[in-house]
C-alpha positions as CSV (number, residue, x, y, z in Angstrom):
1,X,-3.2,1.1,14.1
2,X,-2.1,-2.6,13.4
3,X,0.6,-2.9,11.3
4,X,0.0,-5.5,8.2
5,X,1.6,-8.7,8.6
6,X,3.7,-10.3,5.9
7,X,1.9,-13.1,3.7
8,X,2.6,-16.1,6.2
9,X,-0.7,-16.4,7.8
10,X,-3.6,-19.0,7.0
11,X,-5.4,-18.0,4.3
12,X,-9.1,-17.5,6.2
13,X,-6.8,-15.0,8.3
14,X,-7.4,-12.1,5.9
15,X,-6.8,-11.0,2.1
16,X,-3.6,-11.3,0.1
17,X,-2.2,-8.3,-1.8
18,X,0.4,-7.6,-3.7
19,X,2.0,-4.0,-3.5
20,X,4.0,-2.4,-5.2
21,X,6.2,0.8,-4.6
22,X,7.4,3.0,-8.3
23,X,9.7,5.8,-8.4
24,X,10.4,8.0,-5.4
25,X,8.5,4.9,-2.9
26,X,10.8,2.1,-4.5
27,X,13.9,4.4,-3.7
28,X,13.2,5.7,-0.4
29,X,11.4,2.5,1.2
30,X,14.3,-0.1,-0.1
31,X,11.8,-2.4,-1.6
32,X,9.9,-2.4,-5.2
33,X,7.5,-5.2,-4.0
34,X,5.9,-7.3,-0.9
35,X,3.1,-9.5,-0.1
36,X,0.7,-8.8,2.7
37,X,-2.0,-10.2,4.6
38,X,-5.2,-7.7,5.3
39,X,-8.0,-8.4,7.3
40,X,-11.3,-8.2,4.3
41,X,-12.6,-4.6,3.7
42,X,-9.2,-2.9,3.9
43,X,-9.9,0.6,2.3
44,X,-6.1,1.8,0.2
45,X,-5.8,4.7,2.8
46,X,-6.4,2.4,5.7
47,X,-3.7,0.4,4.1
48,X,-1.4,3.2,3.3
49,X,-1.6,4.2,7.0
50,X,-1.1,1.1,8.5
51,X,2.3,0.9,6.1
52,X,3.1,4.6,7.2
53,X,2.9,3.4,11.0
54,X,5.8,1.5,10.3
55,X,7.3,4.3,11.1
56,X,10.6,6.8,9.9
57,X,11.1,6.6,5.6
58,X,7.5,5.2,6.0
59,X,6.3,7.9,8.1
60,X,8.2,10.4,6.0
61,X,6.6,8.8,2.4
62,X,3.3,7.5,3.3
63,X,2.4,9.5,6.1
64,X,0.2,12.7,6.9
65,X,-0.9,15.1,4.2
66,X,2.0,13.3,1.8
67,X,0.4,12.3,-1.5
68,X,0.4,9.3,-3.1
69,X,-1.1,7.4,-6.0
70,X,-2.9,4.6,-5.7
71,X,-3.7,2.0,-8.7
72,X,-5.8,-1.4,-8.3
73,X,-4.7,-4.5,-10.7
74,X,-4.0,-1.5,-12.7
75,X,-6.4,1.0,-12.5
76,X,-6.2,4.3,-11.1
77,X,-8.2,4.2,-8.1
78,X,-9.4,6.6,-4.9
79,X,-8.3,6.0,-1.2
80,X,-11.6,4.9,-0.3
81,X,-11.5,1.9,-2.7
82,X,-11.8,-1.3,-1.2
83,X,-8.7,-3.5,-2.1
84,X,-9.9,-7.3,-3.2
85,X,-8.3,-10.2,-2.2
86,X,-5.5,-11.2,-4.9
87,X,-5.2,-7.5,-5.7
88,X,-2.3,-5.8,-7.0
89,X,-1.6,-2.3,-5.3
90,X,0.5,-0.3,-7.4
91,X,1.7,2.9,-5.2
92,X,3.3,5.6,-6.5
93,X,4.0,9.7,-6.2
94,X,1.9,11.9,-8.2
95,X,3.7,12.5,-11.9
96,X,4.5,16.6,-12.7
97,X,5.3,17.0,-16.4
98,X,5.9,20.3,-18.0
């Protein structure tokens, strides 16, 4: 899988979006924020995997059966939502409360 380049392309190259890591992701993956470039139709799994491919905390956070929370411009959304150009995409571990 391709990894995502970082926002420097042409903008007819693909679809901007801005993601963001909470919690446990901020932490482990040194970074709360980044811009990418996506080619159009990018589902949030085929984006989380392409992130995971990166490879080692990536792997270890985004990767396999690990399970993550996804949230577009703000709303909870599923891993086969389509992420729109201009989007924020909010990831973050699922909350446990007791």
């Amino acid at each position: 899988m391709p990894e995502f380049q970082p926002d420097t392309r042409p903008a007819d190259a693909g679809l901007t979006v801005h993601i963001l890591y909470f919690a446990r992701l901020r932490e482990m993956l040194g970074r709360g924020a980044e811009t990418l470039t996506v080619p159009a139709g990018t589902s949030v799994a085929t984006l989380v995997a392409g992130l995971a491919a990166r490879g080692e905390a990536w792997e270890a956070e985004l990767g396999g059966s690990r399970l993550v929370r996804a949230a577009i411009n703000q709303e909870l959304v599923s891993r086969d939502a389509i992420v729109p150009d201009g989007a924020e995409l909010a990831l973050f571990p699922p909350v446990t409360g007791g």
